[in-house]
C-alpha positions in Angstrom: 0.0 0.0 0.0 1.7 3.1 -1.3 1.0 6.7 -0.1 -2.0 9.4 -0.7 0.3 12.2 -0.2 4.3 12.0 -0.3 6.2 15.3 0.1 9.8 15.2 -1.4 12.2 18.0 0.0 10.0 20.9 -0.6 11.8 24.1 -1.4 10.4 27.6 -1.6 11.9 31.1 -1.2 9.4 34.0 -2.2 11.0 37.5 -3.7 15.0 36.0 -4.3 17.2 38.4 -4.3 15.5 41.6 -3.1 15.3 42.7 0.5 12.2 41.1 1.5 13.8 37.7 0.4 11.7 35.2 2.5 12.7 31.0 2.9 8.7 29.4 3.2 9.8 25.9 2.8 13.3 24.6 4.2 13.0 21.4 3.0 9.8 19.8 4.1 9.1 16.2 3.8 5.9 14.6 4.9 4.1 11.1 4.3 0.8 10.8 4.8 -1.0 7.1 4.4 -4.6 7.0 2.8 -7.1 7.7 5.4 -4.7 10.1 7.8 -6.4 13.1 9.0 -3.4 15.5 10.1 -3.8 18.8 11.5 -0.7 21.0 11.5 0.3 24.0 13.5 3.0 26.4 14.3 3.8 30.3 14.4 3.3 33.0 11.6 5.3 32.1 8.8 6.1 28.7 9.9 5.2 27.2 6.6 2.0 26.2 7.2 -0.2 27.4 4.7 2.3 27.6 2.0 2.8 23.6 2.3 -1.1 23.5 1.4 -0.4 25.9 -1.5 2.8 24.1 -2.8 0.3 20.8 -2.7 -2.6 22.6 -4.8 -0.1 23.9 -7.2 -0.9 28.3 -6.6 3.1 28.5 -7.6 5.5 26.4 -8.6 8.1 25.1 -6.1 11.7 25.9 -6.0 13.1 22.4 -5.7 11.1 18.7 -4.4 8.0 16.8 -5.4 4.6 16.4 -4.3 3.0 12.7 -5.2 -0.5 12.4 -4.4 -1.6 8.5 -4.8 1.2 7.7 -6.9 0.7 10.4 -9.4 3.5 13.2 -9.5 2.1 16.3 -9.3 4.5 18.7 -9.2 4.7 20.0 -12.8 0.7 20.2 -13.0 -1.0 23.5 -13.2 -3.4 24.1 -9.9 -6.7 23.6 -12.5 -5.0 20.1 -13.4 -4.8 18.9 -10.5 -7.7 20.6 -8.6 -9.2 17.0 -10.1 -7.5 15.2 -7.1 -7.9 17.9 -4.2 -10.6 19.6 -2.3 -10.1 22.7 -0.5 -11.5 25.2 1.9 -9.9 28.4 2.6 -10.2 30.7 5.7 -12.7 33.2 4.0 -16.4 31.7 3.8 -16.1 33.6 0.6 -14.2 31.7 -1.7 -15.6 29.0 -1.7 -19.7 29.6 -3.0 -20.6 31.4 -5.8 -22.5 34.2 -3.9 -24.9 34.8 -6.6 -25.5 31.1 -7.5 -28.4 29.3 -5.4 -27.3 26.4 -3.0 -28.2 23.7 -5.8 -26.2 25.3 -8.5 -23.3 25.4 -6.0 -23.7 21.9 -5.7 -24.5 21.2 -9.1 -20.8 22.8 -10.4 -19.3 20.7 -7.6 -20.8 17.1 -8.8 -20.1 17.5 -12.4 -16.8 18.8 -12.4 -14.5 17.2 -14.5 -17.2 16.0 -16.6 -16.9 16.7 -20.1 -20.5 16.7 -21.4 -21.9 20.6 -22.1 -23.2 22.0 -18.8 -26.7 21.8 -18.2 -28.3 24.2 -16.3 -31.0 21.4 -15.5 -30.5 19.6 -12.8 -32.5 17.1 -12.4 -34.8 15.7 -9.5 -32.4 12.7 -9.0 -29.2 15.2 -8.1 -31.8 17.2 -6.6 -32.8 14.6 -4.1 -29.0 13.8 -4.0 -28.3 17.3 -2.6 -31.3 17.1 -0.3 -29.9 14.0 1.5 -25.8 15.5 2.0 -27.0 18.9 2.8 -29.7 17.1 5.8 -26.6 15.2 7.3 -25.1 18.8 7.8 -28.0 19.5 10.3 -28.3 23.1 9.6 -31.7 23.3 7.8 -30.1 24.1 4.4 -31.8 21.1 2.7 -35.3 23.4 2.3 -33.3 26.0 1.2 -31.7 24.5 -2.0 -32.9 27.7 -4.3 -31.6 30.2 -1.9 -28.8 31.9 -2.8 -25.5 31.5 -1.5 -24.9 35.1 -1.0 -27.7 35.4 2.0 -26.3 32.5 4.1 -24.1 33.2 7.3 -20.5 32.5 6.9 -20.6 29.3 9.0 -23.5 27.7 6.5 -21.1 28.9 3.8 -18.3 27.1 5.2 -20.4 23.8 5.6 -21.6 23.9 2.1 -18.0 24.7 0.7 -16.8 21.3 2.7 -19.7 19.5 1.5 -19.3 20.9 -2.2 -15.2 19.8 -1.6 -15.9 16.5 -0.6 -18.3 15.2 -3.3 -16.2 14.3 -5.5 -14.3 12.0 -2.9 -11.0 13.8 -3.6 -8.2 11.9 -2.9 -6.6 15.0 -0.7 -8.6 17.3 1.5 -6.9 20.2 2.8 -8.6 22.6 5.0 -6.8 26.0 5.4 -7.9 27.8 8.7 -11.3 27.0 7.6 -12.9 28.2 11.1 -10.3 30.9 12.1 -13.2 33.9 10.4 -16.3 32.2 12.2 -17.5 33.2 15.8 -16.3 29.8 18.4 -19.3 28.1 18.8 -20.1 28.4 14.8 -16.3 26.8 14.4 -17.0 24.3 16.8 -20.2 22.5 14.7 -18.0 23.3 11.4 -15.3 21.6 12.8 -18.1 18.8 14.0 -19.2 18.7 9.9 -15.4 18.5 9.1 -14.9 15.1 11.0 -17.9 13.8 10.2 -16.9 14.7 6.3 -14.0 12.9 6.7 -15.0 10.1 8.6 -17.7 9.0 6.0 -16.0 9.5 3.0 -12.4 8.1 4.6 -10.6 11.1 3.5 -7.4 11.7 3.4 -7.1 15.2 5.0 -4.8 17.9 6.4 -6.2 20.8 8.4 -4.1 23.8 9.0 -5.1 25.6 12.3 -4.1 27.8 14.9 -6.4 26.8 17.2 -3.7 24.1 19.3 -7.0 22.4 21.1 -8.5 21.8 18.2 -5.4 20.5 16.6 -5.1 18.0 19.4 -9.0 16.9 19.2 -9.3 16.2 15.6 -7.4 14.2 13.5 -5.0 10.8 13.9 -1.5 12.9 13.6 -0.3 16.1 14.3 2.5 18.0 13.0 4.1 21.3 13.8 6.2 23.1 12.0 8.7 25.7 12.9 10.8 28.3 10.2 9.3 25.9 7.0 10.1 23.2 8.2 8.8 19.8 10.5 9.9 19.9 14.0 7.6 17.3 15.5 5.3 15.1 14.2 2.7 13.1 16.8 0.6 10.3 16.0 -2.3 8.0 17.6 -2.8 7.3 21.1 0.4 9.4 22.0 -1.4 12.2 20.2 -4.9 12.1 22.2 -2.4 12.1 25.4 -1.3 15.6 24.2 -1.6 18.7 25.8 -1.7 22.5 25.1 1.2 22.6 27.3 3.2 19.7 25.5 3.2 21.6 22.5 4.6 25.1 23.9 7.1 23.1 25.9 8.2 21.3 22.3 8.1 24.6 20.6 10.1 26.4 23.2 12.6 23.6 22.8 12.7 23.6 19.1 13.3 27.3 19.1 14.8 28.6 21.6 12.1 30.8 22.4 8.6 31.8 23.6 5.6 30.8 21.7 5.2 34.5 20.4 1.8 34.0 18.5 -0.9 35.6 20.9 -3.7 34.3 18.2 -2.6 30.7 19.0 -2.3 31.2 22.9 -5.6 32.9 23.4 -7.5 30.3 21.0 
């Protein structure tokens, strides 16, 4: 049983050679086996986000290889191999079509990829299909399918963007702050859709958060990562065991320092 995700000795330095020159990825390497759901952390400019951006292809890498399920993706443009991810960013925004109803959203999400012309009928099978994901998201939405997206609140935005990412089973979900814009309790039940998302579909998924309680209670593996690159990576029972104060203690040894990222301490 080979990989869903290998990272190769990822390399990226944005604006070379001018003052603001700025190392994101010092060599990252990373494995993750189908079905791992691993949540990453770390301080600004740690690397974090970039690694999910090097993996959906927004700009080519300086040096390394990204293999999701055997395929090497690294040369691919981000629309070519959008095919094989799903994403959610930290703006509820992004991710709808604001003008679009709920059922067109979902519509463009199911038939992507498929080559036939796009019609704008859908039918009452994906109808009913829609009906049934958007009731497991327990938010009411599935008697709202011809609203549109634009009137929702950004936490029913957020659970529709997951849902519309997951349809397609990608072989890679990465979830980029997705909760860090939504008020706690909304983040908690998106978080609650998240694993369930996951769970059901057996995703292979990697959550970037700065939340470090959350990054202990969700997911099978947790990885931290310090100046771009891994510093600790924490999996299974040991990871459960974990607590806020294990990670600050591994961070302050890693790096010499405080943990200087108030966000993080106060989430």
């Amino acid at each position: 049983m080979g990989y869903m995700l290998e990272i190769k000795d990822l390399h990226k330095t944005f604006n070379i050679g001018t003052i603001n020159e700025k190392v994101a990825l010092d060599g990252v390497n990373l494995n993750l086996n189908s079905g791992d759901f691993v949540t990453i952390i770390g301080g600004n400019g740690a690397g974090k986000s970039t690694t999910l951006n090097a993996i959906a292809g927004v700009w080519p890498v300086d040096q390394g290889k990204v293999i999701v399920d055997g395929i090497d993706i690294t040369r691919l443009s981000e629309h070519k191999r959008a095919v094989h991810l799903g994403r959610v960013f930290q703006d509820p925004m992004i991710g709808t079509a604001s003008t679009m109803s709920i059922e067109e959203n979902m519509a463009i999400a199911a038939r992507r990829g498929e080559r036939r012309g796009f019609r704008w009928g859908i039918s009452r099978k994906e109808r009913e299909f829609y009906k049934e994901q958007l009731k497991e998201l327990d938010l009411g939405l599935e008697e709202r399918l011809t609203t549109k997206v634009g009137l929702l609140s950004g936490g029913q935005r957020q659970a529709i963007t997951l849902l519309m990412a997951s349809l397609k089973k990608p072989k890679l979900l990465l979830l980029d702050e997705h909760t860090a814009a939504l008020d706690p309790k909304t983040a908690a039940k998106v978080l609650e859709i998240s694993d369930k998302i996951i769970q059901e579909h057996n995703l292979t998924a990697m959550m970037v958060t700065h939340n470090m309680k959350d990054a202990i209670a969700h997911g099978n593996r947790l990885i931290m990562m310090h100046e771009g690159k891994v510093i600790y990576d924490v999996a299974g029972e040991e990871k459960k065991k974990l607590h806020v104060s294990d990670l600050l203690a591994k961070f302050e040894e890693v790096s010499g320092g405080e943990f200087a990222n108030d966000r993080m301490m106060l989430a």
